[in-house]
N, C-alpha and C positions, 0 to 999 in steps of 0.2 A: 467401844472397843477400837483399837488404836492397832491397825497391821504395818508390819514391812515383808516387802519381800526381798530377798536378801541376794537375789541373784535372775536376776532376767537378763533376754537380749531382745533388740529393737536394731534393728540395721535399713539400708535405704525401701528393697520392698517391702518394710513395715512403718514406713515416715507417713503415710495417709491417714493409717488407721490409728498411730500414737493416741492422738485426741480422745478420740472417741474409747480405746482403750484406758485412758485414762481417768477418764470421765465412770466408766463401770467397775476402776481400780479403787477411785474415792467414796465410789454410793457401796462400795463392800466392807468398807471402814479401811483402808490402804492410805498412812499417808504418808510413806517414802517407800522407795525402792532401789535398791543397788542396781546399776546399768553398765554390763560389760561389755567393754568396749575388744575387739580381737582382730589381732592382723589378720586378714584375709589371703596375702601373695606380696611378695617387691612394690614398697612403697604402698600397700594398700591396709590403711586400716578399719575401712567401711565407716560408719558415720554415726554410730552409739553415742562421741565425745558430743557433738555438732546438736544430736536428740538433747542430752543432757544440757546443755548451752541455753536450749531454750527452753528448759520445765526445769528451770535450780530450782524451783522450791518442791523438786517430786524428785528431782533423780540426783543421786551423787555416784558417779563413772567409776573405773579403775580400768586398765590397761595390761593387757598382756599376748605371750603369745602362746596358744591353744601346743600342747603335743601335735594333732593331727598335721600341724604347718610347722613343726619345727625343721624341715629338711629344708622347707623354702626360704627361713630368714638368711637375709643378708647382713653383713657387717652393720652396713649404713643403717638398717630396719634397728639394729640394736642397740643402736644409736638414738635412732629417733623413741625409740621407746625410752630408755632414762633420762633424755630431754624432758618427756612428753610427763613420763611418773614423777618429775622431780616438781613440777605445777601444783601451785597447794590444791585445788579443785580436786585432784585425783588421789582416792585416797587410797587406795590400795594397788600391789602390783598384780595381775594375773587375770584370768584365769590361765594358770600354768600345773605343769606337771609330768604323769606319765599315761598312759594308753595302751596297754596290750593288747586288748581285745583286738580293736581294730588294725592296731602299728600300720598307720599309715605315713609316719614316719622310723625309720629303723631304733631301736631301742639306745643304742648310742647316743642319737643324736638326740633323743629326746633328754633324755639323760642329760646333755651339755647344754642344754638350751635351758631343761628347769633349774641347773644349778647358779647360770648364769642368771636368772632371773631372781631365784633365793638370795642370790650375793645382793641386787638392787633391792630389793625388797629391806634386807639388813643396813644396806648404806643408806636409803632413803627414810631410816626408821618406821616403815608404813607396813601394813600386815600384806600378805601375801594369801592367794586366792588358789587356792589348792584343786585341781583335777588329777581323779585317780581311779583306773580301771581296771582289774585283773593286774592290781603292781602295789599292792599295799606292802611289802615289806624292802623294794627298792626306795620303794616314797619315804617309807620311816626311814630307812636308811640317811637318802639323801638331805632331809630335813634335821637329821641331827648331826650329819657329817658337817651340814651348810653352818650350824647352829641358829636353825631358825626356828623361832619360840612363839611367834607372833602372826595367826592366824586363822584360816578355818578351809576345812575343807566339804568345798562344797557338793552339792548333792550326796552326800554322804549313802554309800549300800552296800557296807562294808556290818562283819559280826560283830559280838561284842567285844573280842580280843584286839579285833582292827582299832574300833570306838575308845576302849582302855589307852592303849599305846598313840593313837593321837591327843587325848585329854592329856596324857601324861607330858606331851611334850609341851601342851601349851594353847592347842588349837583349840578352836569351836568346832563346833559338828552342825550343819545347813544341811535341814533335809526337804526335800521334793516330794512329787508328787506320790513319786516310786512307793512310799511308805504304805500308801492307801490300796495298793495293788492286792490279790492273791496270792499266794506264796511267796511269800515275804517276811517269814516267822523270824529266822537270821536277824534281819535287820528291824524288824522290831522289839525283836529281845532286849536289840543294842541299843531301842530306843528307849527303853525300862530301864536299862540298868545307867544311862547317862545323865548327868543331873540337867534338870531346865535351864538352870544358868549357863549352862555350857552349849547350849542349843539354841539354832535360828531355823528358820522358815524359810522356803523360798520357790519359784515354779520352777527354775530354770528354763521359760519359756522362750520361746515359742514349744518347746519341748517338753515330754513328761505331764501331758494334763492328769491332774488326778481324777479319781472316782469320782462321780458322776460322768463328767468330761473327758473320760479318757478315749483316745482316737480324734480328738478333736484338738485345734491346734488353742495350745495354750497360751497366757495371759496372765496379767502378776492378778488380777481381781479374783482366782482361780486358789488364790494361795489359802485364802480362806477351808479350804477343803483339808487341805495338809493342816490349818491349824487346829481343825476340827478332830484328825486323827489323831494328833500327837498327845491334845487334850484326853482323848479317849484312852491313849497307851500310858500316860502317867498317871492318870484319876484324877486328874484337877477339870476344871471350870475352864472354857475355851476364851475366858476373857481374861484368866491367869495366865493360858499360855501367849496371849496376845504381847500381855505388859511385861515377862520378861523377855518374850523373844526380840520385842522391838528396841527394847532397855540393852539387850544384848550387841544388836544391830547399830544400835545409834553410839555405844563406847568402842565398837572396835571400828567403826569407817566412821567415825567422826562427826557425825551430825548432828543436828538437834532436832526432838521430834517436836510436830506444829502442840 
């Protein structure tokens, strides 16, 4: 059984333990992982690219800038980001989007910041890495205003009306740990009603450990868990869900699996 996880993060106080997390990513059948990379502040994009530099044959990067930091990028930051995405190595733009929940930056500006990232995403022809919280129907919006057709949105904990209207435009659906939770019927409906193909795996950790592990900081070796569930919510064989989620994973961020 062959995993990907399709969305973790690794930054400087997690460069010790990479190793060794990586080492209980491959003894769980893991053998890539998407590793996103996220501006941090002015000139700070933390060190996810630098991680992936030195494991290419485990991580392929992507770049973006988080809602949460969208009030603090600078001109220059936006700058160095479609320098940075324009690098064949980086295959996707984002993790970008929108955040109500918390609006830790004001809804405007986040708004200007995923549009301008949609736009790169289209000029760089590369998928974009969708974040969306309590704003599924400005995201639809702005994804079809941008006409952007090409990519997935991840950790998906959205219905099935959400789940429709994102397949319909083009996106994949990457689901997390969340799926494995209690009260979660919502989004597992939307996990029934979504075809396999159209579906990826991932921990988004350090965050989200699933069932068994949940409270505990997460880890892509962990995704195992989620593929377990998802197998359980469509009725297939969890080594079905493996081959297409990672057959999913390796056509839209470009890689090849070992």
């Amino acid at each position: 059984m062959k995993l990907v996880d399709s969305h973790c993060h690794f930054d400087r106080s997690d460069a010790e333990r990479v190793n060794a997390a990586l080492e209980r990513a491959r003894a769980a059948g893991l053998v890539h992982a998407v590793i996103v990379g996220q501006f941090q502040g002015p000139g700070d994009w933390g060190s996810a690219l630098e991680i992936a530099a030195a494991h290419p044959d485990f991580f392929t990067p992507t770049l973006g800038i988080h809602p949460h930091e969208a009030a603090r990028a600078t001109e220059e930051d936006f700058e160095h980001l479609a320098r940075t995405c324009a690098r064949p190595e980086l295959r996707a733009v984002g993790e970008a989007g929108l955040d109500y929940y918390y609006d830790h930056s004001p809804r405007e500006v986040q708004a200007q910041v995923f549009r301008r990232q949609c736009a790169l995403a289209k000029e760089l022809g590369k998928p974009l890495v969708v974040h969306v919280r309590d704003a599924h129907d400005d995201c639809e919006a702005i994804l079809k205003e941008e006409g952007v057709r090409h990519g997935v949105i991840h950790c998906f904990t959205g219905d099935t009306d959400a789940a429709r209207r994102y397949l319909d435009l083009g996106f994949l659906l990457s689901l997390s740990g969340v799926v494995t939770y209690k009260k979660t019927e919502a989004l597992q409906d939307a996990v029934r009603f979504a075809p396999l193909e159209r579906l990826m795996v991932e921990t988004d950790s350090p965050y989200l450990a699933p069932v068994p592990y949940r409270g505990k900081k997460n880890e892509p070796s962990y995704v195992v868990e989620t593929a377990k569930k998802l197998a359980e919510l469509k009725g297939v064989p969890v080594e079905k869900v493996a081959e297409v989620t990672t057959a999913n994973a390796a056509t839209l961020f470009g890689f090849s699996v070992p």
